[in-house]
N, C-alpha and C positions, 0 to 999 in steps of 0.2 A: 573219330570213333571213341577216342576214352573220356572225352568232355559226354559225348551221347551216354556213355555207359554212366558215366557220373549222374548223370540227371536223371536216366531211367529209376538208377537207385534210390536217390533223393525222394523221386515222386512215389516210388514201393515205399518209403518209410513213411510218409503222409497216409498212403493210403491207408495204410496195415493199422495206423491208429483207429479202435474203439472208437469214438461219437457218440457220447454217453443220448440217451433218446432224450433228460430233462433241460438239455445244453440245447438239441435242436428244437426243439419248441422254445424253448425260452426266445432265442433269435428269430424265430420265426413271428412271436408276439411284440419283440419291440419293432421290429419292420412297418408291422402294419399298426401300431401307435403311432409309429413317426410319419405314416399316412396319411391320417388323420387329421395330424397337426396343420394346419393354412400357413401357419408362420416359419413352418420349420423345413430345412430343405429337406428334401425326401431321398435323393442318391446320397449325401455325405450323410445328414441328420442318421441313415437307418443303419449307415454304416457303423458312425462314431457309436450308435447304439448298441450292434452287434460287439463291436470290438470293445466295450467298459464289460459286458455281460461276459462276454469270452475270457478277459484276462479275472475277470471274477471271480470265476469260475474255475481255472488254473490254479488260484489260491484257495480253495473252499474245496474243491475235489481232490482228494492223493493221488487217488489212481491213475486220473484222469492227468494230472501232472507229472507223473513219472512215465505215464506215454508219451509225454509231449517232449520231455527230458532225452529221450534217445535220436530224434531228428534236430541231425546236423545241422549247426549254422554255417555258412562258407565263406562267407565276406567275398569282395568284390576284389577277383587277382589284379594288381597295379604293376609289376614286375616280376621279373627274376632277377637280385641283383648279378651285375657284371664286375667281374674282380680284376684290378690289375695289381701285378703282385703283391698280393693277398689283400688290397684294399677297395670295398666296394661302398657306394651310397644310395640311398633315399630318399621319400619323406619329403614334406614340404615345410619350408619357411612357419611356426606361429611360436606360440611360447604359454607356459602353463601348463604343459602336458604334464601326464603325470603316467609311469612305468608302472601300472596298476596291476599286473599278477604275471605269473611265469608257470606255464606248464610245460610236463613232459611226459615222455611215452616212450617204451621199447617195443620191440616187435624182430623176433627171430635176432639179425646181426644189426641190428638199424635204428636209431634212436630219432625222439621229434622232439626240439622243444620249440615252444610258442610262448613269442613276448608278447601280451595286450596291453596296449596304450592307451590312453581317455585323451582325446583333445577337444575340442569345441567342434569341428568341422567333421571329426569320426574319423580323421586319415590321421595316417603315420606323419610325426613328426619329423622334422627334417634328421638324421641319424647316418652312423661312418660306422663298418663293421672291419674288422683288420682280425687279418688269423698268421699266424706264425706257429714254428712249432721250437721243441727246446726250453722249457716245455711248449707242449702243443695248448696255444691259448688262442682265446678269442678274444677281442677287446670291442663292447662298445659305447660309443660315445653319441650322445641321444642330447642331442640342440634345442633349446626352447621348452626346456624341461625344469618345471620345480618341486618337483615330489618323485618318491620311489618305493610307492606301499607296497611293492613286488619285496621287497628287501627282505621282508618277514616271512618268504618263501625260497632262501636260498638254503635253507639248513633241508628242505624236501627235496630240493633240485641237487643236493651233495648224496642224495641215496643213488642215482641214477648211476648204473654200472659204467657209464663214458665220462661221467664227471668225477671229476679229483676233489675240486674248489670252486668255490663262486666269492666274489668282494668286490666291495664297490671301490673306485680308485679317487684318488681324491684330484680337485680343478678348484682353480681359484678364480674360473667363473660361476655364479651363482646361480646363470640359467644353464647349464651343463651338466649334463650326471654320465659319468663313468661307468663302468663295470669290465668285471671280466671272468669268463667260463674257460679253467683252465681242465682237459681233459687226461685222462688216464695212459692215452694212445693217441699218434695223429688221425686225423680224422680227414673223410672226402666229406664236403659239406656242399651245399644248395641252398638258397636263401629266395625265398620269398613274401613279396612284401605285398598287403592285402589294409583294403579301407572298407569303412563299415560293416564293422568295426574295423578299428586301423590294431595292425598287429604285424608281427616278423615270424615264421616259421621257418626252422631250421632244423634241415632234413642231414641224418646224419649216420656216416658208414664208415667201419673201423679199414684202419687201413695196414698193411705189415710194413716193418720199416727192421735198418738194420740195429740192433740194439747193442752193439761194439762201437758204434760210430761217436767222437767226437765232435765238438764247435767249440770255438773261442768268443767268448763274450766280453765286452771292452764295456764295464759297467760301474756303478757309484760305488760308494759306501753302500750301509743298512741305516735308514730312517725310520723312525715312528711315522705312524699314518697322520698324516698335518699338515701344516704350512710349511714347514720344510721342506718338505720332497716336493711338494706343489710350487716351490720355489723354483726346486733346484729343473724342475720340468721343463718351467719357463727359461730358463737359464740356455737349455738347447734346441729353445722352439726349431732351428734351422735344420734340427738332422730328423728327417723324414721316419728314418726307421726306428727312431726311439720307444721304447715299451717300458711303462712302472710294473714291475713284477713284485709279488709278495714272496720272501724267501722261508728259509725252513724254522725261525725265530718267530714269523708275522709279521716283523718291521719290513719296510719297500723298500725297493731299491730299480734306479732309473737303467737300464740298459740301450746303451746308444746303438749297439749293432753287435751280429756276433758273425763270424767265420770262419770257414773253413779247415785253416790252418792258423798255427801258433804266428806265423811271419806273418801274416796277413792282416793279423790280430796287432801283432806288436806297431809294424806299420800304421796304421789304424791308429792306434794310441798314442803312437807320436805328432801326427797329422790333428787329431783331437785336439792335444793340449800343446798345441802352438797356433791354435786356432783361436782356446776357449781361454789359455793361461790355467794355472793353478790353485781357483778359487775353490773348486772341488775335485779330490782325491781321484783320479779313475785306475779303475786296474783289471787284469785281465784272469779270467775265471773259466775254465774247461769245463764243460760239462757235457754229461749226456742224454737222451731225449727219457725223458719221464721225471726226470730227479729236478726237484725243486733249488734256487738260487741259493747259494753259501750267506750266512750272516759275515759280515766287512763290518769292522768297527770301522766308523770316524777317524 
């Protein structure tokens, strides 16, 4: 019923559009030229005809292009991803994509934003999306990727009342691009992922949480955004729940996990650095959901 209801709508926006009368003659006139023609096929020939006149026309009429501007594009749904604790994926296997624009939208308590991607085949790139909260961040990591002209769009995506911050995270792979949407509040989120065009929407709903609440975090130093920290990344490829966070200075810092209770934590950090040794400092850091990571010197 609500796919039906989608589509009735869809086809009401089509209809509702003007059809200026110099646009249907026009297509009406190359039809029957490409009739004419012996050499020329006459179903694709009248089509390819109609549709150079039409997008012609798009460009050379205002009016008629800011009707055409209000009906939806929908892309083709591929999923909804599935998350296992807080870790979901996509996207297919290629490389060269490029994170080509980021929008978003509010509406009453509910926020949308939409990654659009460029790849060769029009589908999403293969991509890992990972949400944790403390603070309540999203992290993602977009495979087969070498460009991020969305970048120049995170300073508009920090207006958006659930957004705190947006940065890109740094990988010392060169087809890998990072990022991360850290919000204001934990969030309920939805993800869906959509080809032709390949893109991610992300449907989003505030959630109440208690805000006396503690976590213990067992995390680095403060780095500069670089090889450093992209180092020290690698350093614990093996602990699954590791997150680079940017703290209240800008410089990152790697956090391997955080919990519940101060013992837990401490536990944890012992277990850490008889594992990893003491090439890098770790230490353990309280904090509570909204407030940004403490600067640790070196």
């Amino acid at each position: 019923m609500i796919m039906n209801k989608k589509i009735d709508e869809l086809k009401k926006s089509y209809d509702d559009i003007e059809i200026p009368e110099e646009l249907d003659n026009k297509i009406n006139a190359a039809i029957k030229r490409a009739k004419t023609r012996k050499k020329f096929n006459v179903t694709g020939g009248a089509v390819a005809a109609a549709i150079l006149i039409f997008t012609i026309f798009i460009n050379t009429n205002a009016a008629f292009a800011k009707s055409m501007s209000s009906v939806p594009v929908l892309g083709k749904l591929v999923q909804v991803l599935q998350f296992n604790k807080g870790v979901g994926y996509g996207g297919n296997v290629t490389d060269g994509a490029d994170i080509s624009s980021i929008e978003s939208s509010n509406k009453n308590n509910t926020s949308k934003i939409t990654i659009n991607v460029s790849t060769i085949m029009n589908t999403m790139n293969k991509f890992k999306v990972e949400y944790k909260d403390y603070p309540s961040t999203m992290i993602f990591t977009m495979y087969g990727s070498r460009n991020m002209t969305a970048e120049k769009e995170f300073e508009e995506l920090k207006k958006n009342p659930f957004v705190k911050d947006v940065y890109k995270i740094v990988t010392l792979d060169d087809s890998t691009i990072r990022f991360a949407v850290v919000f204001n509040f934990p969030v309920q989120y939805e993800i869906k992922e959509y080809k032709d065009p390949g893109k991610i929407e992300i449907s989003l709903k505030k959630l109440k949480y208690d805000k006396s609440k503690s976590i213990y975090s067992v995390r680095t130093p403060s780095y500069e955004m670089g090889e450093g920290i992209g180092m020290v990344d690698e350093m614990f490829l093996d602990v699954e729940d590791r997150r680079i966070l940017k703290d209240e200075s800008g410089k990152f810092a790697l956090e391997l996990k955080y919990y519940d209770s101060k013992e837990e934590a401490e536990k944890a950090l012992s277990d850490f650095k008889n594992k990893f040794g003491d090439i890098v400092k770790l230490s353990i850091e309280e904090r509570k959901e909204g407030k940004m990571l403490k600067t640790i010197q070196e």
